[in-house]
C-alpha positions as CSV (number, residue, x, y, z in Angstrom):
1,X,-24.0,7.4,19.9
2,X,-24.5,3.9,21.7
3,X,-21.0,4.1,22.8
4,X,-21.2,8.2,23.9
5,X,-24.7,6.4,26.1
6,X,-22.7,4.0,27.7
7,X,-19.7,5.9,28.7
8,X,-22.2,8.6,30.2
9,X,-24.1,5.5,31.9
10,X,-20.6,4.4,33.2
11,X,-19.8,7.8,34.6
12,X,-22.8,8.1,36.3
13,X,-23.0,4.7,38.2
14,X,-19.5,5.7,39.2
15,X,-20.2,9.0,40.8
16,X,-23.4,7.1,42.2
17,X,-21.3,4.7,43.9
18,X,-19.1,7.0,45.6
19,X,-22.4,8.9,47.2
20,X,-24.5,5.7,47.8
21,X,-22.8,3.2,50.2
22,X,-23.3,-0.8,49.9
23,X,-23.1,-2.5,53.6
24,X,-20.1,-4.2,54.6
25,X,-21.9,-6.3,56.7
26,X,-24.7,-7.9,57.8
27,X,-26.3,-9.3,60.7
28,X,-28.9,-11.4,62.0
29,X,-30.0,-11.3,65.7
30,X,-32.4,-13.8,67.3
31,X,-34.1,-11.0,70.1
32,X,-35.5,-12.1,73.3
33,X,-38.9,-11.9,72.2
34,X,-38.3,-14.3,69.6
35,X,-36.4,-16.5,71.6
36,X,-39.9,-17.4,73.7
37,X,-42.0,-17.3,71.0
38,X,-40.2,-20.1,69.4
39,X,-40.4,-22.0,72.6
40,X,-44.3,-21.3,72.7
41,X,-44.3,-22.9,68.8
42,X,-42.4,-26.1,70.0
43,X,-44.4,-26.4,72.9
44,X,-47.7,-26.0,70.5
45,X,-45.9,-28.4,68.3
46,X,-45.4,-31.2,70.6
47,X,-48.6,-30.6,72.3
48,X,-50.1,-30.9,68.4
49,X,-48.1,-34.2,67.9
50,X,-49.1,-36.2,70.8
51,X,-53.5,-35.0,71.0
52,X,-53.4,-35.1,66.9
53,X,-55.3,-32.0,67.7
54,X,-56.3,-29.8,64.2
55,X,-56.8,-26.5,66.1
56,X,-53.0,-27.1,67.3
57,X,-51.9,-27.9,63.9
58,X,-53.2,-24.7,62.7
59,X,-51.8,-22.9,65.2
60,X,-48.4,-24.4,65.0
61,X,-48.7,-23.9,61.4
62,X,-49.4,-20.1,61.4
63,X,-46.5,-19.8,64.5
64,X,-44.0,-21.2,62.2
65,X,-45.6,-18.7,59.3
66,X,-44.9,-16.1,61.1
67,X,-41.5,-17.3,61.7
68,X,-40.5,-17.3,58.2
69,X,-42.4,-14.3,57.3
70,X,-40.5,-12.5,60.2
71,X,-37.1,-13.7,59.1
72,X,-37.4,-14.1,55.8
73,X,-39.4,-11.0,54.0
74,X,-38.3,-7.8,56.1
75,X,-34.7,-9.4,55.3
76,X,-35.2,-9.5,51.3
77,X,-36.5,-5.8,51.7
78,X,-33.4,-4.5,53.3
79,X,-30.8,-6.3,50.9
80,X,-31.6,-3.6,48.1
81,X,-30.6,-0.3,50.6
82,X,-27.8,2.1,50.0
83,X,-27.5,4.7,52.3
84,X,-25.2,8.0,53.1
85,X,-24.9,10.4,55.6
86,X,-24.3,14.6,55.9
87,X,-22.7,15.7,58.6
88,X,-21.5,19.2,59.7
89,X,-17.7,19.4,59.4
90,X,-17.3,22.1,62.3
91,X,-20.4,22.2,65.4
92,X,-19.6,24.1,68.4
93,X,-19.1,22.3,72.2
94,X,-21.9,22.2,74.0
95,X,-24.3,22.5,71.0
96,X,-26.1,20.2,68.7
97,X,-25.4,18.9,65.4
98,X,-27.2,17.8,62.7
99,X,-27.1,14.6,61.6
100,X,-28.6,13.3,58.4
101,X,-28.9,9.9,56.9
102,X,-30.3,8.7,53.4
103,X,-31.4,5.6,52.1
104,X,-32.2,4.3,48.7
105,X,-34.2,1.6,48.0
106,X,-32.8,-0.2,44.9
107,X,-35.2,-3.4,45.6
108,X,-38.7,-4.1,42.9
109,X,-40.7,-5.6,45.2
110,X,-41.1,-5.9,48.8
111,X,-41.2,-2.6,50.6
112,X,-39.0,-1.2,53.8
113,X,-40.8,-0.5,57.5
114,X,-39.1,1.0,60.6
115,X,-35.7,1.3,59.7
116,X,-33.8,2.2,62.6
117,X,-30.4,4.1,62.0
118,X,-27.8,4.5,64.5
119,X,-23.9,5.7,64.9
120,X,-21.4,2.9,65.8
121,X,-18.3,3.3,67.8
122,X,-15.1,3.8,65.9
123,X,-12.6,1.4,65.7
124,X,-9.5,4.5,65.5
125,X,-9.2,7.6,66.9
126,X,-8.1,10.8,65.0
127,X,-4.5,12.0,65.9
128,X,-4.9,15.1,68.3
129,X,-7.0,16.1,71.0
130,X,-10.4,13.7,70.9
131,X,-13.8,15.3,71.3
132,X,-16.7,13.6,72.5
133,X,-20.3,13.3,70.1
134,X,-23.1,11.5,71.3
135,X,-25.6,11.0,68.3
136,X,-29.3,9.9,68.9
137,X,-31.4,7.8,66.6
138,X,-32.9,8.4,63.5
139,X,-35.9,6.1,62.2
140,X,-37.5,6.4,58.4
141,X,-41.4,4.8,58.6
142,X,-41.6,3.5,55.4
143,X,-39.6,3.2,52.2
144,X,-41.0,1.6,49.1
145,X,-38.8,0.1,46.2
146,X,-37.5,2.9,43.7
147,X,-37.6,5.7,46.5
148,X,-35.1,7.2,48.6
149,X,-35.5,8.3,52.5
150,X,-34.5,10.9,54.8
151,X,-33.7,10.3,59.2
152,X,-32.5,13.3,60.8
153,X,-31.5,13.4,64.3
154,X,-29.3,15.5,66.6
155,X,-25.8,15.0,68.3
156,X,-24.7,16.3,71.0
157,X,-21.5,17.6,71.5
158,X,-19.4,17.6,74.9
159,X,-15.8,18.2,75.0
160,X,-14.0,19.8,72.7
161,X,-11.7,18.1,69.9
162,X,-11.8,16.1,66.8
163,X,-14.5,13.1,66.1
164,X,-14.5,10.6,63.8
165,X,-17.7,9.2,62.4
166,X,-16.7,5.3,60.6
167,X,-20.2,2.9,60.5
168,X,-23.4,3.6,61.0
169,X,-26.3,0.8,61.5
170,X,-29.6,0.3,59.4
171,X,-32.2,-1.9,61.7
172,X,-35.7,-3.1,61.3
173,X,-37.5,-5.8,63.9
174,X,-40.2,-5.4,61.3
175,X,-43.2,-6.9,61.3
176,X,-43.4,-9.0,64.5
177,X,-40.3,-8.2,66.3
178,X,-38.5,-11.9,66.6
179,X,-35.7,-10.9,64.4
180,X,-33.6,-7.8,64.0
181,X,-31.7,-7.7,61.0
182,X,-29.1,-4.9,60.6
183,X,-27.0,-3.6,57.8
184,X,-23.7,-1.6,58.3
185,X,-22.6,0.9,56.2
186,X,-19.0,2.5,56.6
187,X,-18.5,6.1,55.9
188,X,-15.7,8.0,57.3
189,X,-15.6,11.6,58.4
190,X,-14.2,13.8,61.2
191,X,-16.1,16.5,63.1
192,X,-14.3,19.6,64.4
193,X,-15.5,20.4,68.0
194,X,-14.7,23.8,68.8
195,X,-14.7,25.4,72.1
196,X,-17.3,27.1,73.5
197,X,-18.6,30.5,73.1
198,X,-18.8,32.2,76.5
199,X,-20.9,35.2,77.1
200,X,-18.3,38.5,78.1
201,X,-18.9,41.8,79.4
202,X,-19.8,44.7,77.2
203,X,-16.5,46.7,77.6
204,X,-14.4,43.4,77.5
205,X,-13.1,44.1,73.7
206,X,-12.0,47.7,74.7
207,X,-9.9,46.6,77.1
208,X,-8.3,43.9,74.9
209,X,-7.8,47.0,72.6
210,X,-5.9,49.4,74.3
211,X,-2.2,49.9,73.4
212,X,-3.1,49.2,70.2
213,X,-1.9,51.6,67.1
214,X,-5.6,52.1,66.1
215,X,-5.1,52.0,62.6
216,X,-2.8,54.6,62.8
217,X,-0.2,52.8,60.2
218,X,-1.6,52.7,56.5
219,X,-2.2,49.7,54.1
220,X,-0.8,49.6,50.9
221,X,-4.6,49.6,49.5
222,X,-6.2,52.8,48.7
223,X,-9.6,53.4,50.8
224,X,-11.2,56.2,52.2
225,X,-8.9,58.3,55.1
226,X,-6.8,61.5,54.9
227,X,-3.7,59.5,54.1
228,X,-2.1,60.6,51.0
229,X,-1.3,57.4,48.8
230,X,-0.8,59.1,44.9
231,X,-1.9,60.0,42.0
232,X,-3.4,58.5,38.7
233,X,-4.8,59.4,35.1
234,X,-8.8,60.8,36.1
235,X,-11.9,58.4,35.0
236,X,-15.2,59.1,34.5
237,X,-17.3,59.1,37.7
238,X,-14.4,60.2,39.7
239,X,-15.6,63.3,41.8
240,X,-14.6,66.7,41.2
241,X,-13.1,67.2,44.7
242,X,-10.3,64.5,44.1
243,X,-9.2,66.5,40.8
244,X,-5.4,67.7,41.7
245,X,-6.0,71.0,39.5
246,X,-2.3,72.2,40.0
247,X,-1.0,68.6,38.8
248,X,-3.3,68.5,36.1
249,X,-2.3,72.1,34.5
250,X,1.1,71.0,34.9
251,X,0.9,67.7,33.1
252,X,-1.7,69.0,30.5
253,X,-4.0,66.2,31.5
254,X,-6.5,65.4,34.7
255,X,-5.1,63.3,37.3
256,X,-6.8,63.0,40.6
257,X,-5.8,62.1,43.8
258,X,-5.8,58.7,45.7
259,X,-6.1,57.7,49.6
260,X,-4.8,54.9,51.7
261,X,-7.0,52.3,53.4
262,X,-6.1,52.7,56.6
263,X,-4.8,49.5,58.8
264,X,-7.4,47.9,61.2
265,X,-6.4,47.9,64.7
266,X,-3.8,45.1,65.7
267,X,-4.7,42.6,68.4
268,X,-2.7,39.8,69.8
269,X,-3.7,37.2,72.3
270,X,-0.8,35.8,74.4
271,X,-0.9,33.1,76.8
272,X,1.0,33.1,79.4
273,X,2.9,29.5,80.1
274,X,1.7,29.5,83.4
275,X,-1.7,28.1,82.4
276,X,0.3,25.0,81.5
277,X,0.3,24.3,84.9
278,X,-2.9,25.0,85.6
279,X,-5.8,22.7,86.4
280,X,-7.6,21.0,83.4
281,X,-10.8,23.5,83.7
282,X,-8.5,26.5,84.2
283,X,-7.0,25.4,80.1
284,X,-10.5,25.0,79.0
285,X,-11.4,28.3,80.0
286,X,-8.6,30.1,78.6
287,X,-8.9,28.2,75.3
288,X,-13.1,28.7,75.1
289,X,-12.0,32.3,76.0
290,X,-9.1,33.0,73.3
291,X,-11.6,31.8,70.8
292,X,-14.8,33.9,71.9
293,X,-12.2,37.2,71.6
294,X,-10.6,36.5,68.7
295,X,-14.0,35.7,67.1
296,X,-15.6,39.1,68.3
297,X,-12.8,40.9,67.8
298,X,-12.7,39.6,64.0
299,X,-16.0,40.5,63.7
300,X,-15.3,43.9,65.1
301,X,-13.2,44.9,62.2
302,X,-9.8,44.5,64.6
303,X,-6.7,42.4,63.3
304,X,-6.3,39.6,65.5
305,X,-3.3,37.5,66.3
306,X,-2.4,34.7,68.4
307,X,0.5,33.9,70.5
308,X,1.4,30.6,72.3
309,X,4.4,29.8,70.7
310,X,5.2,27.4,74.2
311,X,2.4,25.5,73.6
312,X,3.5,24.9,69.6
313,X,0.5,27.3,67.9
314,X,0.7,30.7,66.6
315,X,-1.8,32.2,64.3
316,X,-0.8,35.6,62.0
317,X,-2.5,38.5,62.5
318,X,-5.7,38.7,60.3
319,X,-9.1,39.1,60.3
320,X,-12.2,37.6,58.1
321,X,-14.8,34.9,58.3
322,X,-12.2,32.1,56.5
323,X,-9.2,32.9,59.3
324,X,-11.9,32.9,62.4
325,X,-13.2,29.7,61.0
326,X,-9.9,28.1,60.4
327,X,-8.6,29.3,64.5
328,X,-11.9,27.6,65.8
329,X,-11.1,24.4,64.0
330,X,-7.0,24.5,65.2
331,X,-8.1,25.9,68.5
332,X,-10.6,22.9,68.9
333,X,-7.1,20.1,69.0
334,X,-4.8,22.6,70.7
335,X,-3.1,21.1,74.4
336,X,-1.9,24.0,76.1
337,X,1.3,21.6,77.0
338,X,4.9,23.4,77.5
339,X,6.7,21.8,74.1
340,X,10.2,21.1,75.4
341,X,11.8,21.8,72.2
342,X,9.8,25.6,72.0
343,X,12.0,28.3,71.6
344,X,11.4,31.9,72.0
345,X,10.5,33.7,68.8
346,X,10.0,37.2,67.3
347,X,6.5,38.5,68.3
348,X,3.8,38.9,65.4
349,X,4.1,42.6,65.3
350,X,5.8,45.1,67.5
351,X,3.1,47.8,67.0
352,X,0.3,45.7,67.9
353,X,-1.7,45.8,71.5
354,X,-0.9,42.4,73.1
355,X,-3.4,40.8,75.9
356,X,-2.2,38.2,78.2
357,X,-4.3,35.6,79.2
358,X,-3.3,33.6,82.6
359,X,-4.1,32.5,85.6
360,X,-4.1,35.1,88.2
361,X,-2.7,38.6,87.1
362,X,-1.2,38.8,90.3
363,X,1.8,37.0,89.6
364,X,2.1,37.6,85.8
365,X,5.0,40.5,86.4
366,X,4.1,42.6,82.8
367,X,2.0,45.7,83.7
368,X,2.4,47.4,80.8
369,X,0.4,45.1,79.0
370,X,-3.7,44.1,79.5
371,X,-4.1,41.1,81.7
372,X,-7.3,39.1,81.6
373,X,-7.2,36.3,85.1
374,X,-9.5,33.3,83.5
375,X,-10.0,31.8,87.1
376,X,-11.6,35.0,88.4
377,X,-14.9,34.8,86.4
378,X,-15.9,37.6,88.2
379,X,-13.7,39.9,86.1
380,X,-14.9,39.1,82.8
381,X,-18.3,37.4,82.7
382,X,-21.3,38.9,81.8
383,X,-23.2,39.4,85.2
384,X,-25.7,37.1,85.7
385,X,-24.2,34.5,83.4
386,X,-22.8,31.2,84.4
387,X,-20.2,29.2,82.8
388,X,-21.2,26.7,80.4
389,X,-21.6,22.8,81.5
390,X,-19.0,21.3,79.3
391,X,-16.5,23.6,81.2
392,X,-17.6,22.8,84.6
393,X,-15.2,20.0,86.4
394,X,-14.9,16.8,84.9
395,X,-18.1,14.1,85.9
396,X,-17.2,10.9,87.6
397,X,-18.6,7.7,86.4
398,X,-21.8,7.8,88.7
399,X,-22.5,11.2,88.1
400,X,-22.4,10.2,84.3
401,X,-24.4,7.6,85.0
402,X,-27.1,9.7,86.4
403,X,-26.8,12.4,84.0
404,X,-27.7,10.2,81.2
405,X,-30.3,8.4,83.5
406,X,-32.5,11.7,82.4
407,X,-32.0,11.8,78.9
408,X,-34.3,10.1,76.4
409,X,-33.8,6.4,75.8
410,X,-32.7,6.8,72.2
411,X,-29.0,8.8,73.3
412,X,-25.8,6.1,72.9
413,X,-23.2,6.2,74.0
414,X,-20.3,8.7,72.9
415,X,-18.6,8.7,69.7
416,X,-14.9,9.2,69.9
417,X,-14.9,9.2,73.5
């Protein structure tokens, strides 16, 4: 039974471990503040030494009290933290992201004030396209020994791509603000940035529709439609109506009759290789629009493919939340860049309606398939509706500058940019 204990207690400190990060690091910084104050003390000091003054002595004494107090106890109180933090895997461009981050104080004694929890730059970047997170700061007000803690905060997302999340900071300048002492926990993981979700016109999915077969092809499912699919041995519940009476008296036995499910409407979403040549916002647009249709068409019950076999992606024709998901996390690293090796291959289906996306129908040359211009907004943006900011032309440095002039103090600076 001891032994059964033990190997339960091992098990357990184990999967503890790989929840509850130890710091890899730790750090002691002397802050400004700090800095004159231990000035003032010497000055008090020397003035002490030389007038044999007792009011000086008391006051250099409690300076250098404060001193050790300010270095010395905050510091024991943070050894004992483990901390972790939740992420989202997937957050959408131009949105913000919840960030969480838990502590655990494994100290006895000495409680922890003003913790202070902030992102630190990565020292890699994923492979792919890199997106762009800028996390704020969390803070937890107190945490006593045997407890555990909870900072939230919110990230916000620009461009589109993949982030990776590697350290994050734990700081107190508690109680006097001389010293900050900082531990550094490192916990990978990798956001998905997904393109943004524009706002379309009503009729937009109708047109992206037409030349479709409509469901006119069957499934080899049965469902509800006038297809005939077969026959089987009759079940109670079955209704009456699907009874084949003629089959039955000829078999000596009731049999009834089943339907075919009929096939959603097929959709595919081409892009035309001239967008590859196309200005950096023109590629944006086309990506946060392929991703806004095949999404609402998904959700529209259609069948949706995608086709950009020069830029090196395809996607099969399917619908469903798992396959939407799983486009919006490909679509988020995809570089509409011709491949040189690309070759032309068979299209997804032949009896599907195909869309081209490009930039300016004028000069695509295939009329007998819809064409959807991405640089005339006019033609397929909701009236009244502007295009979101992280598609608008790229900001120079002093234009950054004085964007993030107006945000709150507590904003860093990107991760993975």
């Amino acid at each position: 039974m001891a032994a059964q204990n033990t190997r339960i207690r091992t098990s357990l400190q184990r999967s503890e471990g790989r929840l509850w990060g130890r710091p890899v690091a730790r750090r002691y910084e002397l802050r400004p503040g700090g800095l004159l104050y231990i000035a003032i003390t010497l000055f008090v000091a020397i003035g002490a030494f030389n007038s044999q003054n007792n009011l000086l002595f008391w006051l250099f004494g409690m300076a250098v009290g404060a001193i050790i107090i300010s270095g010395i106890a905050s510091g024991a109180a943070m050894m004992g933290l483990r901390g972790r933090r939740l992420a989202p895997p997937v957050v959408e461009a131009g949105a913000r992201a919840p960030l969480t981050y838990e502590l655990r104080h494994r100290g006895r004694f000495i409680p922890a004030f003003a913790l202070l929890i902030r992102e630190l730059p990565g020292a890699s970047l994923p492979e792919g396209r890199v997106g762009v997170l800028e996390p704020a700061l969390a803070h937890i007000d107190h945490l006593s020994p045997g407890s555990r803690g909870s900072g939230h905060c919110w990230a916000m997302a620009g461009r589109r791509g993949l982030v990776r999340l590697e350290r994050f900071e734990v700081s107190t300048v508690f109680p006097f603000g001389l010293f900050r002492k900082s531990l550094i926990f490192e916990q990978p993981a990798e956001i998905s940035v997904t393109p943004v979700r524009l706002t379309l016109r009503d009729r937009l999915l109708e047109t992206i529709a037409a030349g479709s077969d409509q469901g006119a092809l069957r499934t080899s499912q049965t469902g509800i439609s006038d297809e005939f699919f077969g026959l089987r041995a009759y079940m109670p519940g079955d209704s009456p109506r699907t009874i084949a009476w003629r089959r039955s008296a000829a078999i000596g036995e009731l049999v009834v009759r089943q339907f075919s499910a009929p096939m959603p409407p097929r959709v595919i979403l081409e892009l035309h290789p001239g967008l590859g040549e196309s200005s950096e916002q023109t590629r944006e647009v086309a990506i946060a629009m392929l991703a806004t249709l095949s999404a609402d068409a998904s959700a529209s019950g259609y069948s949706v493919g995608i086709d950009a076999s020069w830029a090196g992606y395809r996607s099969p024709l399917g619908g469903g939340v798992r396959l939407t998901r799983r486009r919006l996390r490909e679509l988020s690293s995809l570089e509409l860049v011709a491949k040189p090796g690309a070759r032309a291959q068979a299209p997804l289906s032949r009896g599907a309606g195909r869309t081209i996306l490009s930039d300016g129908a004028a000069g695509d040359g295939r009329a007998e398939h819809p064409v959807i211009d991405v640089s005339d907004e006019t033609s397929w943006l909701l009236p009244g509706a502007a295009l979101p900011r992280v598609l608008g032309p790229a900001e120079t440095p002093k234009q950054r500058g004085r964007t993030r002039a107006g945000r709150p103090r507590n904003v860093r600076a990107a991760v993975g940019s």
